[in-house]
OpenMM code with the backbone's topology and positions (N, CA, C; nanometers):
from openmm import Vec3, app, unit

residues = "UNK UNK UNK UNK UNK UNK UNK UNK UNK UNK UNK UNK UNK UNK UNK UNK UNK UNK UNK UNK UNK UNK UNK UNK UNK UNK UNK UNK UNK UNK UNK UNK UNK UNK UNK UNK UNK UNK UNK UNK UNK UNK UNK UNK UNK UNK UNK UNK UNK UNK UNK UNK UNK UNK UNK UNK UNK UNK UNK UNK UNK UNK UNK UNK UNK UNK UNK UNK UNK UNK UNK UNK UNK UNK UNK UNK UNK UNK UNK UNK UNK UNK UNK UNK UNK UNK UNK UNK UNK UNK UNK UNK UNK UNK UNK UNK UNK UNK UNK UNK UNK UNK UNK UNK UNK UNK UNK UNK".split()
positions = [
    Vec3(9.9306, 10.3389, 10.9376),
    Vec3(9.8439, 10.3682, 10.8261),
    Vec3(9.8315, 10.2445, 10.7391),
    Vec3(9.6799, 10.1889, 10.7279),
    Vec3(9.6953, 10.0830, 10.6186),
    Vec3(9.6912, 10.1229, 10.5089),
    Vec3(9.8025, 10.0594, 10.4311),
    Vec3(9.7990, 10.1011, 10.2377),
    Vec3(9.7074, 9.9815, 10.1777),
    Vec3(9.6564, 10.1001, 10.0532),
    Vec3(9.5231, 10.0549, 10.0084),
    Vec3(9.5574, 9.9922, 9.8479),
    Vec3(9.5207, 9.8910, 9.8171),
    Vec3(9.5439, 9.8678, 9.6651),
    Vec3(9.3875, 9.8629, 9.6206),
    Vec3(9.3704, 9.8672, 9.4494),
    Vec3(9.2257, 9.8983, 9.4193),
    Vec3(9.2282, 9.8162, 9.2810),
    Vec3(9.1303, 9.7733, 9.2662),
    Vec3(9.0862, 9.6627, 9.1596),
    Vec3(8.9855, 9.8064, 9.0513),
    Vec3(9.0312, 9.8002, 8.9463),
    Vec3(8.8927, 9.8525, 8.8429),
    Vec3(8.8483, 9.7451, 8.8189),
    Vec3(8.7220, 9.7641, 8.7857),
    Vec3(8.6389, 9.6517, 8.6917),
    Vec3(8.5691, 9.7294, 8.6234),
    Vec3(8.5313, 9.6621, 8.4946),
    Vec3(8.4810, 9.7205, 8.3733),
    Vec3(8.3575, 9.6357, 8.3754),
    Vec3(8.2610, 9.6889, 8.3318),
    Vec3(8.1597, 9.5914, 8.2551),
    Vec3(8.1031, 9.6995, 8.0997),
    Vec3(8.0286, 9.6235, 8.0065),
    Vec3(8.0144, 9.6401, 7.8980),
    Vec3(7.8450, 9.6270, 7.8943),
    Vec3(7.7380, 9.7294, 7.8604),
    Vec3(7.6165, 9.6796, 7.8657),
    Vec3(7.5636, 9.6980, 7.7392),
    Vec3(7.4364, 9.6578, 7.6769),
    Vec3(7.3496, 9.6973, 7.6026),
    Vec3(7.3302, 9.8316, 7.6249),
    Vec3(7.2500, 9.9374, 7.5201),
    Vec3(7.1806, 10.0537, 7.4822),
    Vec3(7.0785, 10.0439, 7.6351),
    Vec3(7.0192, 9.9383, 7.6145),
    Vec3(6.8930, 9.9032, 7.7320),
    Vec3(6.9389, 9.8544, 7.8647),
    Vec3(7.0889, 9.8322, 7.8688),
    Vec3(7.1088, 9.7840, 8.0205),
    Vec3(7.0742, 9.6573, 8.0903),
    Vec3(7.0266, 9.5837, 7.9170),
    Vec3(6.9823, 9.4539, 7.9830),
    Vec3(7.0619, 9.3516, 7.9869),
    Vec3(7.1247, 9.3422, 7.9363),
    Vec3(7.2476, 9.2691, 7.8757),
    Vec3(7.3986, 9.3070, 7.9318),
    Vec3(7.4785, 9.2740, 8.0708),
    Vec3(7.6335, 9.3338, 8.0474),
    Vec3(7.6737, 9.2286, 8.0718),
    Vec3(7.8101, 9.2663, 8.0439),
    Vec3(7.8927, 9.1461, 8.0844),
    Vec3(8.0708, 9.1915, 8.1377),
    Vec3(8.1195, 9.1604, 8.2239),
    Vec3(8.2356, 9.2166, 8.2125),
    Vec3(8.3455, 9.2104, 8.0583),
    Vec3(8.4342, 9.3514, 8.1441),
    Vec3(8.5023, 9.3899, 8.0030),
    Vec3(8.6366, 9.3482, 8.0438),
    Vec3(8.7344, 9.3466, 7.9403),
    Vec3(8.9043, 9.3024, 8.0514),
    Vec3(8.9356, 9.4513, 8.0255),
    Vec3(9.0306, 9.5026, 8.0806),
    Vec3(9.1198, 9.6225, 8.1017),
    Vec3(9.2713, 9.5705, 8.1299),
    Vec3(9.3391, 9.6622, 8.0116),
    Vec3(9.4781, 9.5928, 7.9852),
    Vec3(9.5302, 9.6032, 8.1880),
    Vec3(9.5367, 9.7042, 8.2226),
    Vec3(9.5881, 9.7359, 8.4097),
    Vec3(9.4635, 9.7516, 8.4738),
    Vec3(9.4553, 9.6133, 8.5624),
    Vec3(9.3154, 9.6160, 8.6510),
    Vec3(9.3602, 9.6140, 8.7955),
    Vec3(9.4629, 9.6038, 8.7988),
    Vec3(9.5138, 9.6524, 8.9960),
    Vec3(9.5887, 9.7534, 9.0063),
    Vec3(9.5756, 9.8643, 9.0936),
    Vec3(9.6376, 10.0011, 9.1381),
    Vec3(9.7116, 9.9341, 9.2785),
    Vec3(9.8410, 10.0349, 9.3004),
    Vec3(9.9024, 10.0421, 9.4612),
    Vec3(9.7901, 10.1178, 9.5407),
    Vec3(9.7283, 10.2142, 9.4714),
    Vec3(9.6295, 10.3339, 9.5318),
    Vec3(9.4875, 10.3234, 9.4420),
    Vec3(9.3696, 10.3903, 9.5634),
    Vec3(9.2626, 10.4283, 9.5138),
    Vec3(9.2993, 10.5617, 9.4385),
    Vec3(9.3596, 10.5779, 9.4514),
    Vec3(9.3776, 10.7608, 9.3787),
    Vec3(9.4263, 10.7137, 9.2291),
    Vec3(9.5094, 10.6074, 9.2057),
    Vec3(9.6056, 10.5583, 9.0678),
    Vec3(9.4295, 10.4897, 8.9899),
    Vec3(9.3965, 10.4357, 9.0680),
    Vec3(9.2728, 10.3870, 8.9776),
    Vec3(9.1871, 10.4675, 8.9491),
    Vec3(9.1221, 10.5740, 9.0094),
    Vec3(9.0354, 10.6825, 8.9876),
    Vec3(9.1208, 10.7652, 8.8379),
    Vec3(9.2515, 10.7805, 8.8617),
    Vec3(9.3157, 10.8725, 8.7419),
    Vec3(9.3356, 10.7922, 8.6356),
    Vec3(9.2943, 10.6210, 8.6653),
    Vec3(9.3565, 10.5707, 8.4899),
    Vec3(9.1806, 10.5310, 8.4781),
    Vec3(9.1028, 10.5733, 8.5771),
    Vec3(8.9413, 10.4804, 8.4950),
    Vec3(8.9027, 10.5736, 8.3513),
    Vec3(8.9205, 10.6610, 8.3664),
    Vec3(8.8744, 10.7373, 8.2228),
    Vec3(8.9290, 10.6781, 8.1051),
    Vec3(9.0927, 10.6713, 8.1035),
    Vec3(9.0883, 10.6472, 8.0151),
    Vec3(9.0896, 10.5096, 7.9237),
    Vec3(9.0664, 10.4451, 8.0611),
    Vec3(9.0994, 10.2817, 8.0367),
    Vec3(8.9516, 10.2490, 7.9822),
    Vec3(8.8025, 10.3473, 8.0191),
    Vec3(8.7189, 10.2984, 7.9798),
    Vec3(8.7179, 10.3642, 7.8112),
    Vec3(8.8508, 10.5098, 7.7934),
    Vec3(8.7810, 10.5511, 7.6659),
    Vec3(8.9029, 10.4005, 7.5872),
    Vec3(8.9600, 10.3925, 7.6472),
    Vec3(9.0236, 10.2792, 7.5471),
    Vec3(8.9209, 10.1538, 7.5225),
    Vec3(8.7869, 10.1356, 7.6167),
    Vec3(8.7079, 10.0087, 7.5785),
    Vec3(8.5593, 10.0375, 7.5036),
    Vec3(8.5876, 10.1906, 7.4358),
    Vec3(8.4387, 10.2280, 7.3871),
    Vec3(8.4801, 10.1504, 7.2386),
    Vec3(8.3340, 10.1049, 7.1601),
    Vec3(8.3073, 10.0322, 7.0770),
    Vec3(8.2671, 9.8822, 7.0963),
    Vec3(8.3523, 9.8696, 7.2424),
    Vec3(8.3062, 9.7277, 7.2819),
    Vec3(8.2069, 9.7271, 7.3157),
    Vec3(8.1064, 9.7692, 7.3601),
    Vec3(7.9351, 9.7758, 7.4193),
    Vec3(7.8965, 9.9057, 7.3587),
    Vec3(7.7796, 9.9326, 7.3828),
    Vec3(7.7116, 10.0500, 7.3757),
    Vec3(7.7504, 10.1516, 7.5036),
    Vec3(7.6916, 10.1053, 7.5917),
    Vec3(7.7745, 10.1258, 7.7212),
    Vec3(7.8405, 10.0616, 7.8161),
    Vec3(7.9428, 10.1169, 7.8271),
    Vec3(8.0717, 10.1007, 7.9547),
    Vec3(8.0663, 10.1607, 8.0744),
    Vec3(8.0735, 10.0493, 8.1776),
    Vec3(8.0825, 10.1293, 8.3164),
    Vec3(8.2239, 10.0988, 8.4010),
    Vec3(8.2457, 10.1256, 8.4794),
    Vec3(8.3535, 10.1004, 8.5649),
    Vec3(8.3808, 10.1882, 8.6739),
    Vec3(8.4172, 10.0565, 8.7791),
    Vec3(8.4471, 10.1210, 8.9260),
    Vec3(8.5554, 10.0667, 9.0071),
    Vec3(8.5955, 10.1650, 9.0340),
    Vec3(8.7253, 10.1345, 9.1702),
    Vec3(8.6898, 10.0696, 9.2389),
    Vec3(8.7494, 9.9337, 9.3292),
    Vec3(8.6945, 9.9098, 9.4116),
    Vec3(8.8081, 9.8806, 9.5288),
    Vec3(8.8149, 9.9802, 9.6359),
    Vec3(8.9368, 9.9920, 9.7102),
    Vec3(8.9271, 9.8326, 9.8339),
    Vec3(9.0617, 9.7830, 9.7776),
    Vec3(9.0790, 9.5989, 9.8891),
    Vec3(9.2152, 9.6339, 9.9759),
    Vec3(9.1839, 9.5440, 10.0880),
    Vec3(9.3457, 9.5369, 10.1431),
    Vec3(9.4292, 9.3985, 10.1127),
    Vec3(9.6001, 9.4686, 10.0360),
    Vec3(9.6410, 9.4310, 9.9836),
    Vec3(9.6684, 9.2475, 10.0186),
    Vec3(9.6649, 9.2680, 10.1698),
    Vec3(9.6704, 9.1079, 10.2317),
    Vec3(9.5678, 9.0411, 10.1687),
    Vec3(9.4594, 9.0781, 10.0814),
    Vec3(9.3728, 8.9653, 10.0682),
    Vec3(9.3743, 8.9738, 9.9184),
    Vec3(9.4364, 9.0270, 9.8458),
    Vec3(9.4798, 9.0269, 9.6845),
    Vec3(9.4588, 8.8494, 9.6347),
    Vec3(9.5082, 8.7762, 9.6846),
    Vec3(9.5115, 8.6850, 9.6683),
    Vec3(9.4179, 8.5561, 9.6895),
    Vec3(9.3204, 8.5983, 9.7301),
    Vec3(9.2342, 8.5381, 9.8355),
    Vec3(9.0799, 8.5344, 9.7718),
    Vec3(9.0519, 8.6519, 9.7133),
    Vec3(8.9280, 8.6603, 9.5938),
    Vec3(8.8916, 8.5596, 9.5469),
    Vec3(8.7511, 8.5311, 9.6019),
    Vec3(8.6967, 8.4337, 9.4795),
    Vec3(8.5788, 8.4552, 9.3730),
    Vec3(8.5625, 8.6005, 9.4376),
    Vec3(8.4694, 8.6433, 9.3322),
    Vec3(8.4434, 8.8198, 9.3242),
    Vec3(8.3705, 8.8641, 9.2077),
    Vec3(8.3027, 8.9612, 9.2233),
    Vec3(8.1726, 8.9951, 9.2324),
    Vec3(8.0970, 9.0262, 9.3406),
    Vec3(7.9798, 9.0150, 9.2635),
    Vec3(7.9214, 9.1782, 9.2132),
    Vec3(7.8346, 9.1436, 9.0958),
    Vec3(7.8204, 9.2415, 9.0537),
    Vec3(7.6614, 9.2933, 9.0043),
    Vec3(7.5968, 9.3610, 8.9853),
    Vec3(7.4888, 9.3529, 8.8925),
    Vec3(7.4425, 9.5457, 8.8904),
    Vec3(7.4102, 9.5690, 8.7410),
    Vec3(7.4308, 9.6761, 8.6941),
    Vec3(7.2252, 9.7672, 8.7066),
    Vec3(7.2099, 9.8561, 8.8129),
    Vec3(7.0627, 9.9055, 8.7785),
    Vec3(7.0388, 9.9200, 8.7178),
    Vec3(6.8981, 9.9747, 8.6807),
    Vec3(6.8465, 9.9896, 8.5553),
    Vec3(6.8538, 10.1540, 8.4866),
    Vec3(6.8947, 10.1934, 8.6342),
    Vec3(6.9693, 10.3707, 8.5993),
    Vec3(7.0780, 10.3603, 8.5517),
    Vec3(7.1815, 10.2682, 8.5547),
    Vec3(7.2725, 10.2793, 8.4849),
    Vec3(7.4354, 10.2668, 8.6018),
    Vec3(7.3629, 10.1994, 8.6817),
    Vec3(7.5045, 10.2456, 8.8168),
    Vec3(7.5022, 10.1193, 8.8413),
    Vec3(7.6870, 10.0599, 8.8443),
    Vec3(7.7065, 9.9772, 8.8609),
    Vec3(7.7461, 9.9660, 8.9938),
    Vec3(7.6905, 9.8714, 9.0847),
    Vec3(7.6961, 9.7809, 9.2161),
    Vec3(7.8298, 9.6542, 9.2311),
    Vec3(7.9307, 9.6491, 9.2682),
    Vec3(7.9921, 9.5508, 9.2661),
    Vec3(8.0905, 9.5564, 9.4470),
    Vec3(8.1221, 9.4056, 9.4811),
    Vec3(8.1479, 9.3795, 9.5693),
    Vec3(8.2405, 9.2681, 9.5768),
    Vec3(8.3458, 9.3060, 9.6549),
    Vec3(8.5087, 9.1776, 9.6823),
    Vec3(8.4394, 9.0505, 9.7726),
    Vec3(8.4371, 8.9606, 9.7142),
    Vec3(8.4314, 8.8481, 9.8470),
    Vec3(8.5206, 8.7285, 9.8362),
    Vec3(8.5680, 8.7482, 9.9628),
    Vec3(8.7010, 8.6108, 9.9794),
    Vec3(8.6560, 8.5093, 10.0586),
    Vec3(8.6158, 8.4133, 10.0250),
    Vec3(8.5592, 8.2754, 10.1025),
    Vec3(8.4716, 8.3395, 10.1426),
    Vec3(8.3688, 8.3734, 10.0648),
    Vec3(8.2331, 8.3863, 10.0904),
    Vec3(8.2109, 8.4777, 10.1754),
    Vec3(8.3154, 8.5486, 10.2049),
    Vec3(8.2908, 8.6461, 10.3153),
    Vec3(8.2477, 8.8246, 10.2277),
    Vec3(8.2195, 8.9546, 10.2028),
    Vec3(8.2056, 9.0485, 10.1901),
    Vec3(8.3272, 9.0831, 10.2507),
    Vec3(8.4162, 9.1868, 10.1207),
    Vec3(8.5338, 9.2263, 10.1840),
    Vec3(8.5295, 9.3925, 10.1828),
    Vec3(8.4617, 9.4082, 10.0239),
    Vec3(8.4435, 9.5688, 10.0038),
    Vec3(8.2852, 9.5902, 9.9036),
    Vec3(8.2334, 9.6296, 9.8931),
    Vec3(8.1290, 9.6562, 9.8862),
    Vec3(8.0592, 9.8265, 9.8031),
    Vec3(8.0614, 9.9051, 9.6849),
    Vec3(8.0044, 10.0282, 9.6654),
    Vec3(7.8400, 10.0256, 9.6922),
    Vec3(7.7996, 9.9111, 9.7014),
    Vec3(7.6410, 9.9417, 9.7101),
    Vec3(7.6308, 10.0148, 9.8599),
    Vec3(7.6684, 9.9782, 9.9540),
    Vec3(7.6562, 10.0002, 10.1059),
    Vec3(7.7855, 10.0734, 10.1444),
    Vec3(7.7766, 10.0740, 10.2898),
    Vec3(7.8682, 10.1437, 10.3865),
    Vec3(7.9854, 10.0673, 10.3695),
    Vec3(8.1143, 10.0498, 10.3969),
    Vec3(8.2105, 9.9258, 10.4160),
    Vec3(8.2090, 9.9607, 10.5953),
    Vec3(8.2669, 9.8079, 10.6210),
    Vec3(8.3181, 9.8269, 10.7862),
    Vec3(8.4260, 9.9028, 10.8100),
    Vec3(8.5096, 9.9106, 10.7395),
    Vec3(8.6584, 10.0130, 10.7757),
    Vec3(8.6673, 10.1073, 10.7093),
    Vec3(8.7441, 10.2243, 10.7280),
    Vec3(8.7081, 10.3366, 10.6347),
    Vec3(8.8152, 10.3090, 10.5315),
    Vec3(8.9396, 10.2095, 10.6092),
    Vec3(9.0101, 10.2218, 10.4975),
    Vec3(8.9668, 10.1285, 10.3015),
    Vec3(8.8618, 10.0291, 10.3380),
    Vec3(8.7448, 9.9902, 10.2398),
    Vec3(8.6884, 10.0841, 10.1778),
    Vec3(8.6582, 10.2307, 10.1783),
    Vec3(8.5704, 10.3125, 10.1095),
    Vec3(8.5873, 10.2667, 9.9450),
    Vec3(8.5017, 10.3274, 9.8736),
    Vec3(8.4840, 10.3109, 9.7945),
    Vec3(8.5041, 10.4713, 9.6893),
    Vec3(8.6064, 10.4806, 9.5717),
    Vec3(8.6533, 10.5888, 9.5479),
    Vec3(8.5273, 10.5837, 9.3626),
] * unit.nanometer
topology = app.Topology()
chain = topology.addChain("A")
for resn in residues:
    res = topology.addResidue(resn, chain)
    for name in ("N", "CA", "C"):
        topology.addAtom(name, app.Element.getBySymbol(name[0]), res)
């Protein structure tokens, strides 16, 4: 069984969604997708006042590549749903916009 660790990320937008930017969150890595799903609530009610609106999403990685990240990419629709994705040397590691290649990648 591969064990799963999970990154939250926060971002912070305008009223209009035109404007975000990421937010920090005091605990941004879980052992589990399940530990990040149960602290996103309240980690985002701990970041209300900072934007108008706050979004945030789990994004389930394997733990071998924790280290390896060189980016997130991210960008927020205009409905209001944030898109973000792991990439380590330029490669796509996990992905919520799309399918992932492994199931153990899903997205919680």
């Amino acid at each position: 069984m591969e064990h799963i660790a999970a990154l939250l990320f926060v971002v912070g937008c305008s009223s209009t969604m035109a404007d975000c930017r990421e937010l920090e969150v005091p605990v941004s890595v879980f052992e589990t997708a399940q530990a990040c799903v149960a602290e996103k609530p309240f980690a985002l009610g701990d970041l209300q006042g900072q934007a108008p609106r706050i979004i945030g999403k789990c994004l389930a990685v394997d733990p071998a590549l924790e280290d390896d990240y060189d980016r997130i990419d991210w960008n927020v629709r205009p409905d209001g749903t944030l898109v973000a994705s792991l990439e380590v040397s330029g490669m796509l590691v996990a992905s919520n916009g799309g399918r992932p290649e492994k199931d153990y990648l899903k997205q919680q």
